[in-house]
Residue frames as qw, qx, qy, qz and C-alpha x, y, z in Angstrom:
[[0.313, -0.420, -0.840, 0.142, -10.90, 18.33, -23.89],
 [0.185, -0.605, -0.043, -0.773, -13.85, 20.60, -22.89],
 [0.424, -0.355, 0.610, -0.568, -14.72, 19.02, -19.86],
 [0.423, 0.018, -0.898, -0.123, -15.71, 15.73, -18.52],
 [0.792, -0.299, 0.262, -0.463, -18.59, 14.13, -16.24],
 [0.241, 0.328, -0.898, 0.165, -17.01, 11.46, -14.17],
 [0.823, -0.511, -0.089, -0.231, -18.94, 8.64, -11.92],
 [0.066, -0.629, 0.339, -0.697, -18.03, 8.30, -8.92],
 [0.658, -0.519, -0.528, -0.138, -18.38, 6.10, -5.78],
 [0.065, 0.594, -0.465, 0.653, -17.87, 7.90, -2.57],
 [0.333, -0.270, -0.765, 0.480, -18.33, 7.06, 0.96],
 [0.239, -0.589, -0.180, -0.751, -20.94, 8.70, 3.62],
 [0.437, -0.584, 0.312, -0.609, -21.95, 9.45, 7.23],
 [0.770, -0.222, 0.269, -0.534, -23.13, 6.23, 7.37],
 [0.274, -0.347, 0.879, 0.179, -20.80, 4.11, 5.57],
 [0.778, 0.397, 0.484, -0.047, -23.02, 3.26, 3.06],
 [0.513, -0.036, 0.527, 0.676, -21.48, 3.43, -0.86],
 [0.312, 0.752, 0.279, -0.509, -22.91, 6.37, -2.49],
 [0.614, 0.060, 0.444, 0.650, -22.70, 6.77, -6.41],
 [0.008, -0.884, -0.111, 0.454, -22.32, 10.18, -7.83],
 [0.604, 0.669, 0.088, 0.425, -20.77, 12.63, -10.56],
 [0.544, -0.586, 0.122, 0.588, -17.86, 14.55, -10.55],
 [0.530, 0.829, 0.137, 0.112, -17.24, 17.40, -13.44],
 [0.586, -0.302, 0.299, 0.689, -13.80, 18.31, -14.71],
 [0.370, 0.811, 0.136, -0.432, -13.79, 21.23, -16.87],
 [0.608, 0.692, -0.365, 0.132, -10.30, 20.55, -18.86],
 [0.916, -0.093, -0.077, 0.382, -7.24, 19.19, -18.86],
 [0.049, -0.916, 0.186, 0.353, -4.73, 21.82, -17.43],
 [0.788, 0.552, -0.200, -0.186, -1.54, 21.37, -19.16],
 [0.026, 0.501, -0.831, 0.242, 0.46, 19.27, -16.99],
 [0.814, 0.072, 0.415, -0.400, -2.93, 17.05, -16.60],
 [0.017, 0.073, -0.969, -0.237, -3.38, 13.54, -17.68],
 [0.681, -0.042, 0.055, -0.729, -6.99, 12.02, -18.32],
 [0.016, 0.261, -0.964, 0.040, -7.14, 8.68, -17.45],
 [0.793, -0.144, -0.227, -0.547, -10.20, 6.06, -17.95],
 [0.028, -0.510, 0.842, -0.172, -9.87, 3.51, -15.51],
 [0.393, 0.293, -0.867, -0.093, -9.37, 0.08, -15.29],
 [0.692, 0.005, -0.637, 0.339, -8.62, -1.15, -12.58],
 [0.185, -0.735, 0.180, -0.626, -8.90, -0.02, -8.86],
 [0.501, -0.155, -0.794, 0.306, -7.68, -1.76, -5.03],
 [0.515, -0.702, -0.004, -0.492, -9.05, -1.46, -2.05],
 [0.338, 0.296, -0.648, 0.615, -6.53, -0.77, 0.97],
 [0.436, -0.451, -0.718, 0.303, -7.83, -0.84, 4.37],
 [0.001, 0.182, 0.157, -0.971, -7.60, 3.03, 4.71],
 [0.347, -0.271, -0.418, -0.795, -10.28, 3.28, 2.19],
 [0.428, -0.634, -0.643, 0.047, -12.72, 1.33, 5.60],
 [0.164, -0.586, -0.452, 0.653, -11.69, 4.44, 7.75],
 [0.001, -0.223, 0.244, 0.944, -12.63, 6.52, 4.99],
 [0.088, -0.312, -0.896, -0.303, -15.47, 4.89, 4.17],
 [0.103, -0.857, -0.434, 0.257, -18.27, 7.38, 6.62],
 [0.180, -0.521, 0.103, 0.828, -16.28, 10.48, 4.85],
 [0.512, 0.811, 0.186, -0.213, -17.90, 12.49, 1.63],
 [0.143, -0.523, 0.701, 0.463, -14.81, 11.18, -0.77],
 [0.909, 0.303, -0.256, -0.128, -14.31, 9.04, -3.33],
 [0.721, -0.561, 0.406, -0.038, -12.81, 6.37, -2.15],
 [0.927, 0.208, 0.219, 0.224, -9.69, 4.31, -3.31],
 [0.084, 0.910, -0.337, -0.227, -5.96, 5.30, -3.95],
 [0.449, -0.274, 0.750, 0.402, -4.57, 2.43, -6.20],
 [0.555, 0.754, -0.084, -0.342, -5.62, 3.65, -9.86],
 [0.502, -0.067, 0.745, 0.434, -4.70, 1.84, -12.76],
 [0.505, 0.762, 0.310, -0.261, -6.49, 3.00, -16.17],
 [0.576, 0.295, 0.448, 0.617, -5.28, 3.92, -19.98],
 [0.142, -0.433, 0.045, 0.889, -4.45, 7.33, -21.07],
 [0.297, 0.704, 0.602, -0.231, -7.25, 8.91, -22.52],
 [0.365, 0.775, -0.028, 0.515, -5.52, 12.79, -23.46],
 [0.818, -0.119, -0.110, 0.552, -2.79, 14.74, -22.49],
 [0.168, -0.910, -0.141, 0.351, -2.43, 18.07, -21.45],
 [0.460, 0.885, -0.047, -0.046, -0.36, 20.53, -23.79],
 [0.098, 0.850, -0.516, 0.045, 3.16, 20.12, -21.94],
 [0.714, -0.449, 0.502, -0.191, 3.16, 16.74, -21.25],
 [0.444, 0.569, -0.668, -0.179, 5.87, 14.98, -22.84],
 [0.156, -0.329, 0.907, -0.213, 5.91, 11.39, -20.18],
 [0.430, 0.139, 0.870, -0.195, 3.10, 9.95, -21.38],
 [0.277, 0.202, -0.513, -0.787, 1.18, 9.67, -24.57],
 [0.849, -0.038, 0.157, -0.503, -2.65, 8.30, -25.35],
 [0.952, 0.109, -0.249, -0.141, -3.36, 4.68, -24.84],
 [0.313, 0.468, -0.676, 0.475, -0.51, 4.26, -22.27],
 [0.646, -0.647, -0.367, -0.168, -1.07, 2.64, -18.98],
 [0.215, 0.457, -0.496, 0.706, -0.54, 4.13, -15.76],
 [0.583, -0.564, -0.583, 0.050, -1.37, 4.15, -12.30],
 [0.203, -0.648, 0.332, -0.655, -1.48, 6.64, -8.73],
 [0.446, -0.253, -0.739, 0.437, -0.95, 5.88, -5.24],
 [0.311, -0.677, -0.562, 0.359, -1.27, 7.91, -2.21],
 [0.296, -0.479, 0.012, 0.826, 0.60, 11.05, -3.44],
 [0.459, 0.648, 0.589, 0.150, -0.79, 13.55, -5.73],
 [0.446, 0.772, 0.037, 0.451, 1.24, 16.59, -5.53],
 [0.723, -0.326, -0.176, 0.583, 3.98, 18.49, -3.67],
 [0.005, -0.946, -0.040, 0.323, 5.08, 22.07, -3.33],
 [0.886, 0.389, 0.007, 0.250, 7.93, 20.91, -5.31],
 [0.409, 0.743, -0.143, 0.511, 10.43, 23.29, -3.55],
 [0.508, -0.740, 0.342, -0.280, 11.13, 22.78, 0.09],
 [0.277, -0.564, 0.775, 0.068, 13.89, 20.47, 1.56],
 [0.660, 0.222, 0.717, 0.026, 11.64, 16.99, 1.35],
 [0.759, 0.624, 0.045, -0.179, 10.73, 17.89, -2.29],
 [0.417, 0.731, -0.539, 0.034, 14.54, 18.97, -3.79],
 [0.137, -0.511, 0.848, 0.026, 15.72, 15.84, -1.55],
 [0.495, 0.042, -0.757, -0.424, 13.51, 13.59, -3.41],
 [0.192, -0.258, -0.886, 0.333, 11.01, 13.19, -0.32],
 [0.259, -0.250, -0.497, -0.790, 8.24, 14.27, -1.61],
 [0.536, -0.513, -0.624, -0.245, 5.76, 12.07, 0.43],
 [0.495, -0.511, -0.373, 0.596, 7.03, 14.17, 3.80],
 [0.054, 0.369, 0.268, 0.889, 6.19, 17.68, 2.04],
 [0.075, 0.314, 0.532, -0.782, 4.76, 20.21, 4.54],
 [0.326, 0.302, 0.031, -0.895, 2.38, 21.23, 1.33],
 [0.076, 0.000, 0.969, 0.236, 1.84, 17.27, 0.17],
 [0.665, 0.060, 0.017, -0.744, -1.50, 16.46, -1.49],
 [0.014, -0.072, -0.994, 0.085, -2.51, 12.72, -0.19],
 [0.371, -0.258, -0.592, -0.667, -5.52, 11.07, -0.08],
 [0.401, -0.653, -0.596, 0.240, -8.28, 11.48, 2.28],
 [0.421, -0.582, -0.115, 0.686, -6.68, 15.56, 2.53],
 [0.236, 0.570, -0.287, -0.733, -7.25, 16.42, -1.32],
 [0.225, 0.153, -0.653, -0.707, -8.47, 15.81, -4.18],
 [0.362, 0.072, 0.898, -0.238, -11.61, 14.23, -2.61],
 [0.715, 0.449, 0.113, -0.524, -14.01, 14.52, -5.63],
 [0.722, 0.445, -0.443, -0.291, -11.93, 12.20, -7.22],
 [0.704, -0.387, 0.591, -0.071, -10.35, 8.26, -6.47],
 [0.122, -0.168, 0.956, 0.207, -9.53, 4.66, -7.71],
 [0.225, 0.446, 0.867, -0.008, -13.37, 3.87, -7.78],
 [0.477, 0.781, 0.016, -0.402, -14.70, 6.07, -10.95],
 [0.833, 0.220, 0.432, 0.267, -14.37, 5.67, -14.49],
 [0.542, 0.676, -0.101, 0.488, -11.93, 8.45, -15.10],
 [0.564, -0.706, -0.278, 0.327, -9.71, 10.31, -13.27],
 [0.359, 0.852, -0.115, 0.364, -7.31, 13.40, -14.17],
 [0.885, -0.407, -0.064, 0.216, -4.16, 13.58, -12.93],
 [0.013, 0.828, -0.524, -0.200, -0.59, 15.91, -12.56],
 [0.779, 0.500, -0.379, 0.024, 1.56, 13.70, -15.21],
 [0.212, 0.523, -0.716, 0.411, 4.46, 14.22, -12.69],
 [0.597, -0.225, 0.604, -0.477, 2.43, 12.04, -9.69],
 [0.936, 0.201, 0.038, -0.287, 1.69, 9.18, -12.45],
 [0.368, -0.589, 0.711, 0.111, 3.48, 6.06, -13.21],
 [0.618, 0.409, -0.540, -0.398, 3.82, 4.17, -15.83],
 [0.730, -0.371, 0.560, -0.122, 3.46, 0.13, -15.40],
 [0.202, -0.343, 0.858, 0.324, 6.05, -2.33, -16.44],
 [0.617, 0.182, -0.562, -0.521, 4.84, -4.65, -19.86],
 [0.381, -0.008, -0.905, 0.191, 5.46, -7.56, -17.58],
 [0.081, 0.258, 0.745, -0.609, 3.00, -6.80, -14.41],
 [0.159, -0.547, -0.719, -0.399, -1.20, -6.77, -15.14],
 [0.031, -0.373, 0.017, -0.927, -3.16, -4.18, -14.09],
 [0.777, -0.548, -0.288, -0.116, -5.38, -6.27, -11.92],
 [0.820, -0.154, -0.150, 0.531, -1.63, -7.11, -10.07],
 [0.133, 0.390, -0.085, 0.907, -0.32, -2.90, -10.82],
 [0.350, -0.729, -0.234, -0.540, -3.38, -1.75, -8.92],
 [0.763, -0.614, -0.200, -0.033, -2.22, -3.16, -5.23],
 [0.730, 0.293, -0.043, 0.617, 1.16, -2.27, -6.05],
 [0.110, 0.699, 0.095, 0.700, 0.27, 1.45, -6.08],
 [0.322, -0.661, 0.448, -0.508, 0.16, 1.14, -2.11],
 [0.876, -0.434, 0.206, -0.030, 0.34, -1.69, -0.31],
 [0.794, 0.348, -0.110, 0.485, 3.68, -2.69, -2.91],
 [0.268, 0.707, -0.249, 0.606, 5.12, 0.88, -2.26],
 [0.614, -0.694, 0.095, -0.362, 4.11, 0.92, 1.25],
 [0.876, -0.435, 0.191, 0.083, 6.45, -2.30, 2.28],
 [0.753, 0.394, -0.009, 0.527, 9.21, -1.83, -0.26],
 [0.125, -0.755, 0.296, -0.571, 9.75, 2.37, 0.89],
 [0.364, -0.863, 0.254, -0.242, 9.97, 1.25, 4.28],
 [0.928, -0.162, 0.112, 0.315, 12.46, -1.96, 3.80],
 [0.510, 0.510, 0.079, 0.688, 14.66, -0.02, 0.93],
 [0.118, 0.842, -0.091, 0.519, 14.63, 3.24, 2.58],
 [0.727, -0.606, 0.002, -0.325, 15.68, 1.53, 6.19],
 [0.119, 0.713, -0.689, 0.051, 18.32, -0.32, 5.18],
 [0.927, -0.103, 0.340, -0.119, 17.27, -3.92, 5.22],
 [0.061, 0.562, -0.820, -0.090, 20.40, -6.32, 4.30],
 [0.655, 0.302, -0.654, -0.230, 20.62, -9.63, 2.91],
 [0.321, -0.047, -0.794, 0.515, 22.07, -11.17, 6.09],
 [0.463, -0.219, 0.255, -0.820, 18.92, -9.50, 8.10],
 [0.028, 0.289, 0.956, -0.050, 16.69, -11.78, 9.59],
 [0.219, -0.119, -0.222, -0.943, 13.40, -10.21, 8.69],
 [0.167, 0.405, 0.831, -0.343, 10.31, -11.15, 11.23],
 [0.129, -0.137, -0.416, -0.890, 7.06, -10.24, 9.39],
 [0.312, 0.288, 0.705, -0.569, 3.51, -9.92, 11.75],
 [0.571, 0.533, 0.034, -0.624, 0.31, -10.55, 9.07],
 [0.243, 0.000, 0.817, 0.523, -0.32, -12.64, 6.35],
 [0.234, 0.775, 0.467, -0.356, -2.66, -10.01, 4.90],
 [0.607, 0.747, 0.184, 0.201, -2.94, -7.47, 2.21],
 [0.260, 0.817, -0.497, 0.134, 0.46, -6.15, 3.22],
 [0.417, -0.522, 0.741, 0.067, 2.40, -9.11, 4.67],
 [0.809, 0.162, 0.528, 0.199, 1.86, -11.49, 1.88],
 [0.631, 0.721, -0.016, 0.287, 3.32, -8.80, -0.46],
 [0.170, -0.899, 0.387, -0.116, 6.10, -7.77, 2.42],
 [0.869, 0.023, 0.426, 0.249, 7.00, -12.03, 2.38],
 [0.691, 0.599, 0.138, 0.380, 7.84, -11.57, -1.87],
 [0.077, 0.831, -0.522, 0.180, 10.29, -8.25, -0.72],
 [0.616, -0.599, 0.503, -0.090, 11.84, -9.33, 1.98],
 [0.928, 0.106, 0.339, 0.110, 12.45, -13.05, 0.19],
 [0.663, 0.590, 0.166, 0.430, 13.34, -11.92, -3.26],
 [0.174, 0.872, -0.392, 0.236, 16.25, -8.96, -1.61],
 [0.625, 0.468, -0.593, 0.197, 17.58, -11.92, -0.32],
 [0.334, -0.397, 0.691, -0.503, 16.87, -12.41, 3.62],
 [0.174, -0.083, -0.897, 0.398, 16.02, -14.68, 6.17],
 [0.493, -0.285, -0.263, -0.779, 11.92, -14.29, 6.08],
 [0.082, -0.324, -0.736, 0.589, 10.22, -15.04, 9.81],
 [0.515, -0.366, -0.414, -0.655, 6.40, -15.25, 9.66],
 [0.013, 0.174, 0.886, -0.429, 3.69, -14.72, 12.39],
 [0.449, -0.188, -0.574, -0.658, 0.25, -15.14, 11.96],
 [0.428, -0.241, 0.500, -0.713, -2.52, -15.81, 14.57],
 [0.857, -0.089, 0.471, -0.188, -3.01, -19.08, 13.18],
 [0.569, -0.023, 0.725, 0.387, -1.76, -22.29, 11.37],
 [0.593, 0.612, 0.472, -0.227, -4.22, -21.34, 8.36],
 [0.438, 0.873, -0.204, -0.071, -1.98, -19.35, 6.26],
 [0.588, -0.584, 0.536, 0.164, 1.18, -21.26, 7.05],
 [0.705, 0.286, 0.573, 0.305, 1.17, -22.57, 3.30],
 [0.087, 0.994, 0.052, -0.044, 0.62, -18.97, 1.99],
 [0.353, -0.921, 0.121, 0.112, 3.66, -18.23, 3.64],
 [0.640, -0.322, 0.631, 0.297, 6.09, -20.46, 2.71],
 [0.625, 0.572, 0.507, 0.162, 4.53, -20.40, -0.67],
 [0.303, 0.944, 0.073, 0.112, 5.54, -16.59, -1.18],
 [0.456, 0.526, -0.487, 0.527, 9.19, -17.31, 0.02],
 [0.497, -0.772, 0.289, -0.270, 9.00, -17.02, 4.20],
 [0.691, 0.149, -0.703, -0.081, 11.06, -19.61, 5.97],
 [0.109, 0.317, 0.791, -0.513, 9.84, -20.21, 9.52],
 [0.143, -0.386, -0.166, -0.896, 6.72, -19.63, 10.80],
 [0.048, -0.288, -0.769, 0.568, 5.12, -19.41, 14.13],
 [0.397, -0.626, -0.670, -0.029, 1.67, -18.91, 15.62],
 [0.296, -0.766, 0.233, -0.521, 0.93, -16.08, 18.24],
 [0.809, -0.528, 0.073, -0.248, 0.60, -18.47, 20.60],
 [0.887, -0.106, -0.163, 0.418, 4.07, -19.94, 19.99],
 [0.286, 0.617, -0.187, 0.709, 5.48, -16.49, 20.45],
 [0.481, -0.776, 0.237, -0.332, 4.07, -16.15, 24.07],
 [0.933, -0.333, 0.017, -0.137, 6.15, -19.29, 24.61],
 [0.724, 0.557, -0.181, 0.364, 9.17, -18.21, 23.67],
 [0.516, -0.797, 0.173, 0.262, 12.36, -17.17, 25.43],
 [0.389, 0.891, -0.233, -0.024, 15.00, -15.31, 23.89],
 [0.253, 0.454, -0.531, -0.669, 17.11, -16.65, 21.79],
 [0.751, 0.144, 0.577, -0.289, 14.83, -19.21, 20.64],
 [0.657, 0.640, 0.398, -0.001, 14.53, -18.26, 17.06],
 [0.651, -0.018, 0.239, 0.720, 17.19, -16.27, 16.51],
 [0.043, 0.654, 0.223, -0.722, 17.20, -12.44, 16.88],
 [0.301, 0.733, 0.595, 0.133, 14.71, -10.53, 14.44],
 [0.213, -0.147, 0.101, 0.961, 16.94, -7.08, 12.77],
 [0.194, -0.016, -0.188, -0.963, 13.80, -5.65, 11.30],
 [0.138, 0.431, 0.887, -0.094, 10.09, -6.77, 12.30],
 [0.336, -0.134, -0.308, -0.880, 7.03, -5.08, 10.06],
 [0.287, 0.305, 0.721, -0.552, 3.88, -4.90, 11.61],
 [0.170, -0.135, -0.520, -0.826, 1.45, -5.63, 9.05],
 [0.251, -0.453, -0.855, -0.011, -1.86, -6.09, 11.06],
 [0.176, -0.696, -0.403, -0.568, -4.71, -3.85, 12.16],
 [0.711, -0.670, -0.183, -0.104, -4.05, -4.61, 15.72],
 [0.078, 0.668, -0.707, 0.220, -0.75, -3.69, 17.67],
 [0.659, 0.120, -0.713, 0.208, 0.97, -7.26, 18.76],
 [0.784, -0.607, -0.048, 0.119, 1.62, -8.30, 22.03],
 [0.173, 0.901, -0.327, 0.226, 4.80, -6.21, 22.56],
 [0.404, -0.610, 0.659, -0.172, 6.25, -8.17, 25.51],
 [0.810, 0.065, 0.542, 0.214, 6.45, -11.40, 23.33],
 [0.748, 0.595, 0.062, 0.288, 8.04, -10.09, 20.16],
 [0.288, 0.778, -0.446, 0.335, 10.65, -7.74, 21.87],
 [0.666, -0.446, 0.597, 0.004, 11.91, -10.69, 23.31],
 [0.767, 0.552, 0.322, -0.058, 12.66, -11.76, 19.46],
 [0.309, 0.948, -0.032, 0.068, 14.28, -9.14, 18.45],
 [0.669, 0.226, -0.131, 0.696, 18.37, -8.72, 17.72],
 [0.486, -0.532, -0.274, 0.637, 19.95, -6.06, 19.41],
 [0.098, -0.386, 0.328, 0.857, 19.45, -2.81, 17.75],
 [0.236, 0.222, 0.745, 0.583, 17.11, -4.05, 15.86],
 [0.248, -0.079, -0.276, -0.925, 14.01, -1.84, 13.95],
 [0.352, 0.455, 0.704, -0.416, 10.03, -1.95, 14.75],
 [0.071, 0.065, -0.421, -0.902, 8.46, -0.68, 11.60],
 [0.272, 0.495, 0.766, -0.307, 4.40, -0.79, 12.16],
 [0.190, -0.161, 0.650, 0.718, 2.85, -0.09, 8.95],
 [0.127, -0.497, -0.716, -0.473, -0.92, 0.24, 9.02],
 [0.270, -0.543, -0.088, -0.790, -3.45, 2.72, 9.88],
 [0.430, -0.314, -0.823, 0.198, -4.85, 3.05, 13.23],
 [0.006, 0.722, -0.042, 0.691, -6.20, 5.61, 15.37],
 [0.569, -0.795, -0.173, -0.119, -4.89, 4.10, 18.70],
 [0.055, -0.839, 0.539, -0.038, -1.78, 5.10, 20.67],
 [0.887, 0.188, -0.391, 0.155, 0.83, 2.87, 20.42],
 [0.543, -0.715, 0.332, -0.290, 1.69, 1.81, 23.86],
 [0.813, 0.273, -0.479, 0.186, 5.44, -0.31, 24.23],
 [0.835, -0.282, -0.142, 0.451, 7.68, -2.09, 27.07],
 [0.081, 0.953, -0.283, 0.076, 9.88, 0.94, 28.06],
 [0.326, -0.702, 0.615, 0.149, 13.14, -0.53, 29.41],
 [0.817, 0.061, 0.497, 0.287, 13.13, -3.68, 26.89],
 [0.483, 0.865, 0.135, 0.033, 12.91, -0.97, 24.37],
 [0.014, -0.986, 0.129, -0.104, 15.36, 1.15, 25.66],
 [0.419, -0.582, 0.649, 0.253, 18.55, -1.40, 27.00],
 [0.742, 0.164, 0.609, 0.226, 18.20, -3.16, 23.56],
 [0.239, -0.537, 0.341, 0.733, 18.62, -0.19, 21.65],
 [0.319, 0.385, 0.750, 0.433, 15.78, -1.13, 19.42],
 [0.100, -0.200, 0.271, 0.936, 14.28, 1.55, 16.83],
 [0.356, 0.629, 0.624, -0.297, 10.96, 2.32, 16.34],
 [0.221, -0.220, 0.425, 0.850, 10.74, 3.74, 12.68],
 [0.559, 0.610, 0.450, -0.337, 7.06, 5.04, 11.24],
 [0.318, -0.109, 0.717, 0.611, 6.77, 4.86, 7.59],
 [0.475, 0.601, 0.236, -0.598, 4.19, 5.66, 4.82],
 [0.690, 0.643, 0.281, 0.177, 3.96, 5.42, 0.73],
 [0.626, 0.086, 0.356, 0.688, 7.01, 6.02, -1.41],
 [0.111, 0.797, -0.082, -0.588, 7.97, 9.17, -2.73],
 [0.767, 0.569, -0.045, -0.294, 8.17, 8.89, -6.64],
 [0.325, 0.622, -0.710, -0.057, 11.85, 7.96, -7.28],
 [0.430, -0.195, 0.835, -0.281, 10.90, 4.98, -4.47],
 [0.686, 0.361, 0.299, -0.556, 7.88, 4.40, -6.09],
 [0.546, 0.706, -0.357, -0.275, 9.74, 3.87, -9.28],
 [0.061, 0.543, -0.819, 0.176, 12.11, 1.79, -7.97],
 [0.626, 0.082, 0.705, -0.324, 9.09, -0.81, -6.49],
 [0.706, 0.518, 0.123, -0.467, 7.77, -1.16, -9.74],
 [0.441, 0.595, -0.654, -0.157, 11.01, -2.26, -11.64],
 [0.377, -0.373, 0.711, -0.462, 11.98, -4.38, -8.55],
 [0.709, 0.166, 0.374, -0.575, 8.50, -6.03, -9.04],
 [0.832, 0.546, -0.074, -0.063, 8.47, -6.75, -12.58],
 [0.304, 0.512, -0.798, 0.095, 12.32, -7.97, -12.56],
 [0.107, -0.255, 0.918, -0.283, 11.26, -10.72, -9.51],
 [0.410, -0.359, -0.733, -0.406, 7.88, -11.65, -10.68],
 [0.004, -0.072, -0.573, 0.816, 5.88, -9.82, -7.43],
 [0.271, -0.284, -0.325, -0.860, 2.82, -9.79, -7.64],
 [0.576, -0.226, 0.384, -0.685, -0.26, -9.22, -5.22],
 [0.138, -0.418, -0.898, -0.007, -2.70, -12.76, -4.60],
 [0.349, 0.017, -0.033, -0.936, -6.11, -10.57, -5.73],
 [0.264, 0.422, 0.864, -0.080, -9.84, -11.18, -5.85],
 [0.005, -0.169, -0.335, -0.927, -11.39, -9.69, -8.29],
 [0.246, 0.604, 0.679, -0.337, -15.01, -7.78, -8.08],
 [0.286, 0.531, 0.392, 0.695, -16.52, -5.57, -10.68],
 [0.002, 0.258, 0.152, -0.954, -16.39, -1.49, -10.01],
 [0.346, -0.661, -0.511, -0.426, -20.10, -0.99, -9.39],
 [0.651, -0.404, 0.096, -0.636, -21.85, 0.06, -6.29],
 [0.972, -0.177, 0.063, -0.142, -22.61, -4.00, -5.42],
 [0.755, 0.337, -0.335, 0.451, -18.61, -4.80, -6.54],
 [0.043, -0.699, 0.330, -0.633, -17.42, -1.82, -4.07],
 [0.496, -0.572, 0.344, -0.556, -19.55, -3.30, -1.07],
 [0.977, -0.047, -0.206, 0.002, -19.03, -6.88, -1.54],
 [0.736, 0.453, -0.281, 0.417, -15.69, -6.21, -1.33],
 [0.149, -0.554, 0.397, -0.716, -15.35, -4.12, 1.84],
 [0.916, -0.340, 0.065, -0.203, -17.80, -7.05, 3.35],
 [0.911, 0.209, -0.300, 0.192, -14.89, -9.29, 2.65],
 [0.364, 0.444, -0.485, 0.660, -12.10, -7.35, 3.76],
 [0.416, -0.434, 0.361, -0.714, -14.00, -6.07, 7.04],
 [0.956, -0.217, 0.020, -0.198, -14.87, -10.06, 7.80],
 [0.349, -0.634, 0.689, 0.043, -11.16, -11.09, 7.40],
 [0.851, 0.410, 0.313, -0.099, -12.31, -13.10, 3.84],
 [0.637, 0.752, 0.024, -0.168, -9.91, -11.96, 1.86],
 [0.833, -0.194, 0.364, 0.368, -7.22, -13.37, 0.46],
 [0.422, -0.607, -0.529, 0.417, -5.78, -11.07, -0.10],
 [0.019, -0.487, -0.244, 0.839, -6.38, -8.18, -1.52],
 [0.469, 0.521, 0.712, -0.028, -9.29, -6.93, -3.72],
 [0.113, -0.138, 0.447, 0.876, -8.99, -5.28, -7.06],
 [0.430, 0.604, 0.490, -0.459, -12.28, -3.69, -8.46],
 [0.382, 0.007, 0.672, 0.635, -12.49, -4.04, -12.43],
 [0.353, 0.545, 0.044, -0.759, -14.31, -1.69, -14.59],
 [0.712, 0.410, 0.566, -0.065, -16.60, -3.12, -17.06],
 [0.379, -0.316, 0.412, 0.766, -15.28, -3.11, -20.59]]
């Protein structure tokens, strides 16, 4: 490969979609070239949306060529990327297989911004790609690549148990895929949701309660029976002084989506209950690897809408998500 001209759709000042080119001269020889597919769209990509990037870090797409040493993937394979994209490969987090907590980590929104999920190629270190199972669709692989990794890393690496009760806030593009964990490793699955509306959803994807905000302010501990691990999947922080009145002794906070305000909690409920606030992020690869089998052994998959990777596909889709339309999470398909 002598080089390539890629399109592009990037964000801008103004948050409008901008399309655009990107040139690759060659494939080094740990590089992958990848024509893609498939692409999701995560809620990060809205605060990225007024930045000069290309937006999107859930890449799906068919191997195109293959750099000289690369021995893990061969053309016409499909793979896919998340948030991570390289590592220094030699400090503690790397050699203890925690990669995504590298002081020299390349994530998105921090590198590689001339490239994303939305364009119709992308190049890639072989060792940051992933191959997807025969059994999961690349419409279904794309949301996988973060929002999957995102709730699986922080159950699996946390120590969620069977016996856990397992309280999930959101029925959104990560709590209707944090329901299917949770369910399928075998807990007790506690859904809240700010209204009745999704209460089928829920139950559908395995939960078995589910309450209402409004029945949470009305609670009094032990109503429901204490909550070992609650995941915050919603844009907005909860009402704190109704859920850690929920909660088991000891038990774990794990808040899981972007924000950029402080996160302000109950000090002494916090503090005589011995409960654990635990931040989290995307899987390092061996995690990553480990969602993906997971997946395709319990039949996981996302609940997508599809739109076509254009310009007009891009923004429809961001309308959707940014109105609270979507159901529930949106996968952007390159024309074939």
């Amino acid at each position: 490969m002598t080089g390539i001209d890629i399109t592009v759709f990037k964000g801008s000042h103004n948050g409008n979609i901008i399309e655009s080119t990107t040139h690759k001269d060659g494939l080094k020889s740990d590089e992958v070239l990848l024509k893609i597919t498939h692409a999701g769209l995560c809620g990060t990509d809205i605060h990225y949306k007024t930045t000069d990037m290309v937006l999107s870090h859930e890449g799906v797409g068919i191997v195109q060529e293959i750099g000289s040493e690369v021995t893990t993937f061969k053309k016409g394979d499909r793979a896919g990327w998340g948030y991570l994209h390289n590592s220094c490969g030699h400090c503690d987090e790397c050699l203890s297989g925690n990669e995504i907590f590298c002081p020299e980590r390349a994530i998105y929104g921090f590198a590689n911004k001339d490239q994303g999920g939305f364009a119709s190629h992308a190049v890639w270190k072989a060792g940051f790609l992933f191959h997807i199972p025969e059994t999961i669709s690349s419409s279904h692989a794309a949301p996988l690549m973060c929002a999957g990794g995102t709730v699986f890393n922080a159950m699996h690496l946390h120590g969620i148990l069977p016996t856990d009760r397992v309280g999930i806030i959101g029925v959104g593009g990560l709590g209707h895929l944090a329901i299917q964990f949770a369910a399928k490793m075998g807990c007790q699955v506690v859904v809240f949701s700010g209204t009745e509306s999704k209460k089928e959803d829920a139950i559908s994807l395995g939960a078995n309660e589910f309450y209402t905000a409004e029945d949470v302010e009305k609670f009094e501990k032990p109503e429901i029976g204490g909550i070992n691990h609650l995941f915050v999947t919603t844009s907005k922080q909860p009402n704190w002084n109704s859920y850690l009145k929920v909660l088991a002794p000891r038990a774990m906070i794990h808040p899981l989506t972007v924000s950029d305000d402080d996160l302000t909690i109950p000090y002494m409920p916090f503090v005589v209950n011995g409960t654990t606030l635990q931040g989290s992020i995307c899987p390092s690869r061996g995690m990553h690897v480990k969602m993906m089998r997971f997946a395709a052994l319990h039949d996981i998959n996302p609940i997508v809408e599809e739109f076509p990777l254009t310009k007009a596909g891009i923004e429809k889709a961001i309308e959707k998500l940014e109105n609270g339309n979507l159901r529930y999470r949106a996968v952007l398909v390159a024309e074939k």
